[in-house]
N, C-alpha and C positions, 0 to 999 in steps of 0.2 A: 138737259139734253143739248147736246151738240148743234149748230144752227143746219150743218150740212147736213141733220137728220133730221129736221123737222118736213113735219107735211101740211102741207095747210088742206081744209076740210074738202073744197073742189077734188082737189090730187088724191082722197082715199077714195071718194065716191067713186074715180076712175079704176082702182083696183078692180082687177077679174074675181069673183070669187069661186069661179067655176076651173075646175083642172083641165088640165089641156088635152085632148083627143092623143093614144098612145096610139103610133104607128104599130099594128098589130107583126106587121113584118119585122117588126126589131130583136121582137123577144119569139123567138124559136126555140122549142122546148128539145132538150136534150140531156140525159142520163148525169147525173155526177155519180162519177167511179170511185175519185179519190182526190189527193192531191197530183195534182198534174206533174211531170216528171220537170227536175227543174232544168233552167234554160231550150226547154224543149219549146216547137212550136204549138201554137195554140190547135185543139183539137177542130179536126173540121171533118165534113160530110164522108170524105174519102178514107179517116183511119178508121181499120177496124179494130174493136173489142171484142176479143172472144171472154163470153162469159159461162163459166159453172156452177149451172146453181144449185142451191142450199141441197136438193133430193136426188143431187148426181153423184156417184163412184166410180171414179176411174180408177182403172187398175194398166199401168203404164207412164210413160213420158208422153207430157207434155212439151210440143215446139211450135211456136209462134214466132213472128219475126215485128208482131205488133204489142198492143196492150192486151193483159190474160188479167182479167177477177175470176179469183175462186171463190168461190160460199158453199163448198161441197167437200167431198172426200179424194182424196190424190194419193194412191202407192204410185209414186214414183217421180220424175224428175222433171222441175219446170223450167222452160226456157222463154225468155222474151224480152224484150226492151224494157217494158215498165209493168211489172207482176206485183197486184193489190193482193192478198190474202186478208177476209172478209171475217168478221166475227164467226164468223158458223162454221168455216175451214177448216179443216185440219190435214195437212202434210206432212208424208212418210217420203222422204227423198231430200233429196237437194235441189235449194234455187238459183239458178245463172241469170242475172239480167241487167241495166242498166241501174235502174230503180226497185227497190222492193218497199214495199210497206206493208208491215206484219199486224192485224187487229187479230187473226186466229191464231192455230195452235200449229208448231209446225216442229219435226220430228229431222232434223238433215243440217247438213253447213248451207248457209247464204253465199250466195260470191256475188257481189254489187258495187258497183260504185260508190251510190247510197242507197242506206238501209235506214229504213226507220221505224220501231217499235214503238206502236202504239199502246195506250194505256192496256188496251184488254189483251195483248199479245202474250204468248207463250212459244219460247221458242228454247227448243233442246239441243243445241250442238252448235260448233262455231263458224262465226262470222267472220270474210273477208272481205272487208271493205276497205276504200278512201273513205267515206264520211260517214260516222254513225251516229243515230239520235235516237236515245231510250226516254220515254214517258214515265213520270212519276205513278206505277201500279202492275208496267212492265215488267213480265217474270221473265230474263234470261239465265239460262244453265246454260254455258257454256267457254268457249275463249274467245277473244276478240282481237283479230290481228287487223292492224292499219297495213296495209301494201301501199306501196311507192307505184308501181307499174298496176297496171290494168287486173284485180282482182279477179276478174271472168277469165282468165288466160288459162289460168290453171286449172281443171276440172278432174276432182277426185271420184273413182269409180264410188259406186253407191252399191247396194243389194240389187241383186239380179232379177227376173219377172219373168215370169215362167221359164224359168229356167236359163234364158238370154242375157247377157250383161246387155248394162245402157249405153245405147248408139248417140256419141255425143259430137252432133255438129255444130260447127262453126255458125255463128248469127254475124250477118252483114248487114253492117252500120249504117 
C-alpha cells in the first residue's frame, strides 16, 4: 500500500461508523413521467402535467401548452411541448410537440423535434422530425422524414370527430 494511504490504528478508531442525518428537505418526492425534454429546464413546482390515465377515453383533441402523459385512449389529436405516450396508450390521431416519446401504441403522423421510440412502442404512420431514436424491439410502420425547418410547422388535417374537422392552433414557445 501506498504510504499516503496508510492509517495508523488511533486514525480508524476515529472513523464515524454511523451515517450522516439526511436533510429530509432535500429529497422531495415528485412523479417521474419520463425522460425530461432535452435542454429543457429542470422540472419545478409551477410546470404543469396533465395526465390520462390508463381507465380514461377521450374522444377529441387534445391542447396543452405544457407536459401531457397519456396511459389511456385518445381519438384524436395531441398538442404540447413534451407528450410521453405510456405503455397502456393508444393513439388515433396525430402528434405536434416539442418532444415525444412513444412506449404505446399510436395510430397518426408524429411532427416533433424529437421523437423517440421506445422499446415497447408501436407506431403506425409517419414521422417528422429533426432527431429520431428507435429502440432495439420498436415496431415502426411507416416513413421517416428528417425536416431542415421546424417539423410542428406543418400540420396535416387528420379524420374529423363528430363530424368537425380539427381546430389546430398555434403553441407559444
Amino acid at each position: 500500500m501506498l504510504p499516503n494511504f496508510r492509517r495508523t490504528e488511533p486514525e480508524l478508531n476515529k472513523i464515524q461508523t454511523s451515517s450522516p442525518a439526511v436533510d429530509s428537505a432535500a429529497f422531495q418526492a415528485r412523479p417521474f413521467l419520463g425522460a425530461a425534454p432535452l435542454g429543457a429546464a429542470p422540472r419545478t413546482a409551477d410546470r404543469t402535467v396533465s395526465m390520462i390515465g390508463p381507465d380514461l377515453t377521450i374522444t377529441g383533441n387534445l391542447i396543452s401548452k405544457g407536459e401531457v402523459q397519456v396511459d389511456g385512449i385518445v381519438d384524436g389529436d395531441i398538442h404540447g411541448s413534451h407528450v410521453i405516450i405510456g405503455e397502456t396508450a393508444t393513439i388515433n390521431g396525430g402528434i405536434v410537440a416539442d418532444e415525444v416519446v412513444v412506449r404505446g401504441h399510436v395510430v397518426g403522423s408524429v411532427r416533433s423535434k424529437r421523437v423517440m421510440l421506445q422499446a415497447t412502442s408501436q407506431v403506425e404512420g409517419d414521422i417528422y422530425h429533426q432527431s429520431l431514436s428507435i429502440e432495439q424491439g420498436a415496431l415502426f410502420e411507416g416513413k421517416s422524414r428528417r425536416t431542415s425547418g421546424d417539423p410542428r410547422a406543418t400540420v396535416l388535417p387528420t379524420a374529423t370527430v363528430h363530424g368537425l374537422p380539427p381546430q389546430l392552433p398555434e403553441l407559444a414557445n
